[in-house]
N, C-alpha and C positions, 0 to 999 in steps of 0.2 A: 216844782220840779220841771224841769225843760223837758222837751218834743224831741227824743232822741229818734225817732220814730225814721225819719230820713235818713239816718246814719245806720240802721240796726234790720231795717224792715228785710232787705236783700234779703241776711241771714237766716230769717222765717221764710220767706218763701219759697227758697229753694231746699228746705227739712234739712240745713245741714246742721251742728250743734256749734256754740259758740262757748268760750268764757271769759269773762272780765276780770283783770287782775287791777287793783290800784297800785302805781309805779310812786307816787308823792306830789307833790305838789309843784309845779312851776311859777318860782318868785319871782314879779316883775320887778319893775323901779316903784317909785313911790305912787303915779298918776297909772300905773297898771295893777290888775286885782291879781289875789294869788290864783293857778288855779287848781283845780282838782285834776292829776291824769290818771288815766289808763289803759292798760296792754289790751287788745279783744286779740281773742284766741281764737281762730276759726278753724274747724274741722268738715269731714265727708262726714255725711249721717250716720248715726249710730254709730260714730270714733267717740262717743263724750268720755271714754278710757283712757284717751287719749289727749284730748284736752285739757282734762284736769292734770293728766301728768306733767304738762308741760308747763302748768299755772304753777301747780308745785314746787318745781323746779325752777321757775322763777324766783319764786317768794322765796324761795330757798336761799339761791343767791344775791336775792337783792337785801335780805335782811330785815328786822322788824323795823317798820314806820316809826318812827318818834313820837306821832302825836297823828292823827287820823285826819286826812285831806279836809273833811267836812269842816272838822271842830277845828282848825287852823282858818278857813273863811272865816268862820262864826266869830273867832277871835277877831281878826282884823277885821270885818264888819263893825264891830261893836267900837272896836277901837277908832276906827274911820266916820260914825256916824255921824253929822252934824247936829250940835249941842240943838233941842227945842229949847221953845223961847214960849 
């Protein structure tokens, strides 16, 4: 799992509340990976009422995934891996 740590640490140290929504995946060309996105949701401390409502309200409109970011890598990994010899 990668070192989100640089991208997310802010959000800890100033106590305010965050949330992550997955938005789908961004398909390259062929010589580009797919990747996994997502929405961060930031709030003023002790709003996490508030951010969830707004994830919700995402997910809402954006509709159910087709197939879940991760297990779409997994696939084209598997599919992309060169044959062992």
């Amino acid at each position: 799992m990668p070192d989100t740590g640089p991208f997310t640490r802010h959000v800890n140290y100033l106590g305010l509340c965050a949330a992550s929504v997955p938005t789908g995946p961004i398909v390259g060309d062929v010589s580009s990976p797919v990747l996994p996105t997502s929405l961060a949701i930031v709030c003023r401390p002790n709003e996490e009422v508030i951010a969830l409502a707004i994830a919700k309200a995402y997910e809402g409109a954006r509709g159910e995934l087709t197939k879940p970011p991760m297990a779409k890598l997994r696939d084209i990994a598997h599919d992309t891996a060169p044959a062992s010899e």
